[in-house]
N, C-alpha and C positions, 0 to 999 in steps of 0.2 A: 476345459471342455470335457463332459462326460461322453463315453461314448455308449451307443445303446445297443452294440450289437449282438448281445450274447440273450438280452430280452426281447430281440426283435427274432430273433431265431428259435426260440420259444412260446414265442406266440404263435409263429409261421407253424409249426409243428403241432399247437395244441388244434390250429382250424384244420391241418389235414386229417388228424386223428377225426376228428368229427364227422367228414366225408368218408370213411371205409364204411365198407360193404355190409348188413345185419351180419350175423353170425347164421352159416343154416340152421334149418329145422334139425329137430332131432327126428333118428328114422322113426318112429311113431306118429311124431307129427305129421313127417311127411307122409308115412301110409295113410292117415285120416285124410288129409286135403287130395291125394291122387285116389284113393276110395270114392270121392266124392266126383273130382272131373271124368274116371271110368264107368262108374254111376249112369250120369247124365247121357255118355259114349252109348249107353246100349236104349236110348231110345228117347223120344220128346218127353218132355215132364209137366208137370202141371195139375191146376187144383180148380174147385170150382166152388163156393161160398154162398148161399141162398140163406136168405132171414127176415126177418120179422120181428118189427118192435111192437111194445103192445099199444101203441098207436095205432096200430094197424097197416103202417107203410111197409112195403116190402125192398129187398136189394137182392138184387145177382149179381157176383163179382166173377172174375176169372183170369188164370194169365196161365201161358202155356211159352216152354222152354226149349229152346233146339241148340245142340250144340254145335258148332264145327266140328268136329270131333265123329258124331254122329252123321252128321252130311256128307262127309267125306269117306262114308263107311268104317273104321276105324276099330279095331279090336279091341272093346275095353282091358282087355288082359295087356295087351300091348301099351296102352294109353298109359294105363296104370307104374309100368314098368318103367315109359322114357319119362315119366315125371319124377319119379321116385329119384332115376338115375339124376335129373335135371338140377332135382333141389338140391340132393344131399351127396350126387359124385360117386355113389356106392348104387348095386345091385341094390333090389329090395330083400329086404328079412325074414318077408315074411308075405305069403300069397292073399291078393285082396281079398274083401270080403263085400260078394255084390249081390245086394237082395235085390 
């Protein structure tokens, strides 16, 4: 009788390793994506798309963006900072940059 237990415990081992966590962002990263949700922090967003084929049919398109964030009034400088903290565990490096 062979016994499997030293395979069976390395199997068990390779499915947890599978289940951790990504790896975080790097702070860059993460400044790019909390740029973005501070962004949206300071006010609705949104586009509006008008055309013409040479068919001559027309289209108006539109979609317009609110954030939580923004409803709740919400400091983008502050937003920006508890994401940074959020993703990567550290202060930020370096101050947003919000056109």
């Amino acid at each position: 009788m062979r016994r499997a237990g030293p395979f069976v415990t390395l199997g068990a081992l390779g499915l947890l390793a599978g289940c951790a966590p990504p790896p975080p962002p790097s702070p860059e990263q993460a400044a790019q994506e909390c740029e973005a949700r501070a962004r949206a922090a300071q006010g609705p967003t949104g586009r509006v798309s008008i055309g013409v084929n040479n068919r001559g049919n027309s289209y108006v398109g539109g979609a317009v963006g609110i954030t939580s964030d923004y409803l709740m009034g919400r400091d983008p400088l502050a937003v920006y900072n508890a994401c940074v903290m959020n993703l990567t565990g550290q202060a930020p490096y370096r101050p947003p940059v919000l056109r």
